[in-house]
Each structure stands twice: as C-alpha cells, then as structure tokens.
N, C-alpha and C positions, 0 to 999 in steps of 0.2 A: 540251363543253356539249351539253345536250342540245337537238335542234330537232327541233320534231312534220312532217311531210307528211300530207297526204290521201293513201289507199291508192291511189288514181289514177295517181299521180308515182312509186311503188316502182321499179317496174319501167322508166322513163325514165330514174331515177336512177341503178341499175343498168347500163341498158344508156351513160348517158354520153351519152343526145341532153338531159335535165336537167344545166344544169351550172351556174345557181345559184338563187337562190332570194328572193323579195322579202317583207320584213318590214318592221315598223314600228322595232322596235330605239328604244324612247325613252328607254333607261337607257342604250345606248352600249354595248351588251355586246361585240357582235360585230366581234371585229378579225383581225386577221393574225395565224398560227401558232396560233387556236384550234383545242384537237381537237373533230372534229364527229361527234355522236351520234345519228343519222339513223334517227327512230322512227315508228312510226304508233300511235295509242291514247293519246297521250302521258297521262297521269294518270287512266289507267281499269287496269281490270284485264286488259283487251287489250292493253296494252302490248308492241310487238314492235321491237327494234331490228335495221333489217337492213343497217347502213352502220357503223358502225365507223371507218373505213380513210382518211376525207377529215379535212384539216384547211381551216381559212379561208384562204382567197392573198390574202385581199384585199375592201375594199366598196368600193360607190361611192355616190353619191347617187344616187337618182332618185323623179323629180314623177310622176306619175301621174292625167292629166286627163281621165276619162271621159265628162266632158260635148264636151270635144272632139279625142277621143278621138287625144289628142297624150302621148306619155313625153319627158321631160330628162332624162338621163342626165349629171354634173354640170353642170347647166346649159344642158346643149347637147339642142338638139330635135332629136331623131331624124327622119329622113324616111321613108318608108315600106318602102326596103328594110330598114332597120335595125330599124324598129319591129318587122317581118313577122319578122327573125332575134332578137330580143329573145322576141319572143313563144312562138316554138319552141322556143331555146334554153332558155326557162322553164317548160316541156313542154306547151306548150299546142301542141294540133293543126292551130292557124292562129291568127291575128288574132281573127276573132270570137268565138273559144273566150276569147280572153285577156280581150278588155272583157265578155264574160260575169262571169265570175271577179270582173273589179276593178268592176262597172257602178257603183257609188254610190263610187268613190275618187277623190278630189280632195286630194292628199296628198304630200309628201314623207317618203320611205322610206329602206330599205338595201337595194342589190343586194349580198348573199351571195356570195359567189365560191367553189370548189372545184378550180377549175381557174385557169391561167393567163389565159385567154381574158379581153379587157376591151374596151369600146366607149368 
C-alpha cells in the first residue's frame, strides 16, 4: 500500500535512524505483512517512490497529547527517555521538533512499524 512522507523523512528513512511512522489509520488499513510503498508527492504529478523494500512488522496504539506534552503508547505513558527515543526514532531531530509537527494533536493514532523494534 501505498504511504505519503514529507521529503524531510527520505532520507532518515533510508538511512534507517526513521523506523516508523504515525498515522491516523481510521479505516484500519495498516496491519502486519502489508507491502510498504514509501512515496513523496503522493497524488500530484511529483510522485516519487523511493522505499519499495519494507513491509509492516506490526502497529501499536498511541495517544498523542500536545497540550501536555505526554505519548501512550498502548496505554502506557512514556517517560521522558522513551518519549526523547520515540521522537528520534520517528525522525524528528529532538523532542521539540516532534511537538512541533503534532502541536494541535490530542488524539489516538497508529505507530507504523518497519522494523522489529517496539516500545
């Protein structure tokens, strides 16, 4: 299936410090053993896919509270190391980069998986 990235994340994606990805997912699409089709442009005439090669390992739930600036990850409230390696591992350059990104999300999501790695 196909999933859009901001050009930003290519090359994190690439290099494998991105290893998943947070979406809203309200239909339930994304499960285990989907093949992942990792584009930028996604439904313009830019359209570039440069991932091919990952399938889904896996999701998990996660809340996402930028008012106070707290993640659950099934349930469980991350403490600040986890939030700091969540935040990375989602390619964002630090913490504040990340509540940048989500600043108005008050929400529960799907953590994307590509890799084994799970919190």
């Amino acid at each position: 299936m196909i999933i859009g990235f901001h050009p930003h994340f290519v090359q994190k994606i690439l290099a494998r410090t991105k290893i998943h990805t947070i979406r809203a997912d309200q239909n339930d699409r994304w499960h285990h053993g989907l093949k992942m089709h990792m584009a930028t442009g996604v439904r313009t005439k830019s359209y570039h896919c440069f991932n091919d090669k990952d399938v889904c390992t896996g999701t998990q739930r996660i809340r996402i509270d930028a008012r106070s600036h707290q993640i659950f990850v099934d349930d469980e409230i991350l403490n600040n190391d986890k939030t700091a390696l969540l935040t990375t591992n989602d390619g964002f350059d630090d913490p504040d980069d990340f509540w940048e990104w989500f600043r108005e999300t008050d929400e529960t999501m799907k953590l994307i998986h590509w890799t084994d790695f799970r919190y």
